[in-house]
N, C-alpha and C positions, 0 to 999 in steps of 0.2 A: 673202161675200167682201168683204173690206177695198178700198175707196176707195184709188184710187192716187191718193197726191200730187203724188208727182214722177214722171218716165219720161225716161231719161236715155240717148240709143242713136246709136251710133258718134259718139261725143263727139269732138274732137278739140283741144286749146289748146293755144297757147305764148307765151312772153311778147313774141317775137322770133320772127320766118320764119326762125330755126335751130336756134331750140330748140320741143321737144315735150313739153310736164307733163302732160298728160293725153292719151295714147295709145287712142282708139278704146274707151271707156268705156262701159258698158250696166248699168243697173241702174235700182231700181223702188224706190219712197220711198213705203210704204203710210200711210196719212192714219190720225190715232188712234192711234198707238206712238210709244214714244220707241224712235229708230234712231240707232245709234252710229257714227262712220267711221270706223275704224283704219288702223293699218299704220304700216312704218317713217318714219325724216324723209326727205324728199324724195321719198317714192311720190304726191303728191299732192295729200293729201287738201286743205291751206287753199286748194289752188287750187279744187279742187271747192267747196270752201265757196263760193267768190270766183263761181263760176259758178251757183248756187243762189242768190245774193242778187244775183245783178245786175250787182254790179261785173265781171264780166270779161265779153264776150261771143265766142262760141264760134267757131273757125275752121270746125271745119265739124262735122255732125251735128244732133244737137236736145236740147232739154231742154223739156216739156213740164209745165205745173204746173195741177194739174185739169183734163187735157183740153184744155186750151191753148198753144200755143208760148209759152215763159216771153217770147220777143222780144216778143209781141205785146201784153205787159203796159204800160202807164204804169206809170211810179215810184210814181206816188202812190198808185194803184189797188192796186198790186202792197202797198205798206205799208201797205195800210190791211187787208190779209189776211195779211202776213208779217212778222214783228220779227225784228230782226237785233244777236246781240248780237256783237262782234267781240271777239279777242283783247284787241285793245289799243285802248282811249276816253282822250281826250281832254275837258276841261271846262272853262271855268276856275273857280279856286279858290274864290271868294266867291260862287259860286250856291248856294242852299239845295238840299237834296235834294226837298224838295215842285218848286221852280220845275222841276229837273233831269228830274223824273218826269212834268211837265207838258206837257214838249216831245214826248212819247210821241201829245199829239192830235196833233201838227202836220200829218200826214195829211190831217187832216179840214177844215182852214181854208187859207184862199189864202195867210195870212202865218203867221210861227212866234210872234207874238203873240198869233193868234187864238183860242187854246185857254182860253178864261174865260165860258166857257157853265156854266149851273148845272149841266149835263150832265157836262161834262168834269171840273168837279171834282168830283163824286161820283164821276167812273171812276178821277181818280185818285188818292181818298181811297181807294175798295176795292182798287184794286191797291198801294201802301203798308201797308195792311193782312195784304193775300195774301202779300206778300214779307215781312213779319213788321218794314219800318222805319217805322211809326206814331211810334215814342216817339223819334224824332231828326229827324223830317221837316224842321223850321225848323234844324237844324244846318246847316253850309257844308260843303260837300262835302272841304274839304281837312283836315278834323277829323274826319274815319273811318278807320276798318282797312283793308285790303286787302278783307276778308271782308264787312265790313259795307256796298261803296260794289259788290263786287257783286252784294248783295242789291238797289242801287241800280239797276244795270241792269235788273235782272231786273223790277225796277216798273216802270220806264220801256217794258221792253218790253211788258207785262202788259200797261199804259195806253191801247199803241199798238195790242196785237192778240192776244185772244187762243186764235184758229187756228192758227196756225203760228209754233212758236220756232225758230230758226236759231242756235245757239249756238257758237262756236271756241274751243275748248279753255278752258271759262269755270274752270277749275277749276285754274289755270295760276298759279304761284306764292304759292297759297293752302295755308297749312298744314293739316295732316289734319284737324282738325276741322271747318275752313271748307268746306272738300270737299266731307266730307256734311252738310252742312247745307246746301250750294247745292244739290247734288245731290237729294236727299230731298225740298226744296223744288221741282226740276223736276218731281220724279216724283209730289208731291203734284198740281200743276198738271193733268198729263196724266191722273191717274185722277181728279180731281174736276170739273175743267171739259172734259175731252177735248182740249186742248190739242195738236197732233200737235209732237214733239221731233224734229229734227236736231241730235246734235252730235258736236263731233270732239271724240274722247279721245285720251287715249296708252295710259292704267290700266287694263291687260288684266282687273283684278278690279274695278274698278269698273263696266268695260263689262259682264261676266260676272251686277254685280247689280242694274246699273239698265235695260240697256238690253235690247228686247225684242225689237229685230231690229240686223243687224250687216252692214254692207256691211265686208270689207274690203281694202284695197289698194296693190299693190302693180305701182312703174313704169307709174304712170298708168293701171292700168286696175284693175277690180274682178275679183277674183281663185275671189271666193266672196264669197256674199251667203245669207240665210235669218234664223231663230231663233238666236237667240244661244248659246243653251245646244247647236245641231247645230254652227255655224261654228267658234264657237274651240275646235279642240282641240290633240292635243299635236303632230298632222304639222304643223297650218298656223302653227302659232307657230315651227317647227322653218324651216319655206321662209320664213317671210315675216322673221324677226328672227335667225335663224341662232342660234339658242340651245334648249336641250334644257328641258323644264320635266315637271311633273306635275298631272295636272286633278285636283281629291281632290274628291268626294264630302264635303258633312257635311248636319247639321242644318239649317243655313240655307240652302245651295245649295254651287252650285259654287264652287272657287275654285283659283287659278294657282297654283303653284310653283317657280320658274325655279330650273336649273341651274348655279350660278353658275361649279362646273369645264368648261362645257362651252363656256365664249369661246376 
């Protein structure tokens, strides 16, 4: 039986004592998979994100990360076993991508300079390596692609930790090729070093090929959760996005069809 990562039960948040994003929430984040979080906009999910990495903290229920109330974590403690890549980074322009990937020890030292142990920088020569940007390290960050600065992330994150990735929607105005090749790269991660994956998609067929278990959700709570290939089918795409599709069978695996008369 799989290691539970997360245990998340009668969840409760909202931004404001009027409003409720995450409505009475239960769901299990097994340790060793990449697990995907769906569902429509505004069912939740970056708040959940937001409540897995710390930034929000919960009105009422638990969230639980290896057996321990995630509350009970330090920041630093908690990052030196969790990387957090978010939608949207910030940097500025004229830091090299080595310095950029270097802040990933910061965990590990009292200050964010301290990261210059002959340690650190072997972690975060192999993690530039693993994310495939060795041959641009000394470039400045504002002289890359879209696709190429979040491979940047993704060392940075590597650098910081690499048990647990937490990632939002990293695949998020990257053209198709960038996609899978960040993608592929997650999935490299998690089956060579065991890396455990959380992230939120939107791409019902990407979730379909990467991810190998599927919470997903809708009006704040988790609606269905399992194996990927049992949760999405063709009723729960019908309740949850209000559109008609077809799951086909081929060679490579599953894959989605959506309806396009059926708005």
């Amino acid at each position: 039986m799989s290691e539970i990562l997360f245990e998340i039960k009668d969840a409760v948040f909202g931004y404001d004592k009027r409003s409720t994003v995450i409505n009475g929430l239960n769901a299990k984040i097994n340790a060793g998979k990449i697990t995907a979080v769906i569902g429509p906009n505004g069912c939740g999910k970056t708040t959940l994100f937001g409540l897995l990495s710390k930034t929000f903290t919960l009105r009422s229920g638990e969230i639980s990360f290896l057996g321990k109330p995630l509350r009970e974590y330090r920041l630093k403690e908690f990052a030196r076993l969790v990387s957090v890549v978010h939608q949207y980074n910030t940097v500025p322009d004229d830091m090299t991508v080595r310095n950029l990937v270097a802040m990933g020890r910061t965990p590990y030292h009292n200050t964010i300079f301290g990261a210059g142990s002959k340690a650190d920088k072997e972690i975060v020569e192999e993690s530039m390596e693993l994310a495939g940007i060795t041959p641009f390290a000394d470039r400045r960050v504002k002289e890359l692609s879209g696709g190429q600065m979040q491979r940047v992330w993704l060392s940075l994150a590597i650098a910081q930790s690499r048990e647990v990735l937490l990632l939002d929607e990293i695949t998020t105005y990257l053209d198709i090729r960038y996609q899978y090749e960040i993608l592929n790269l997650i999935r490299s991660l998690n089956r060579t070093l065991g890396t455990s994956v959380v992230m939120v998609l939107h791409d019902i067929n990407q979730t379909l090929q990467y991810a190998d278990t599927t919470i997903v959700m809708k009006d704040g709570r988790a609606i269905c959760q399992g194996k990927t290939q049992d949760v999405i089918t063709e009723n729960i795409i019908r309740d949850i996005y209000g559109i008609t599709s077809e799951i086909i069978q081929s060679e490579t695996g599953k894959y989605c069809l959506f309806n396009k008369n059926s708005l």
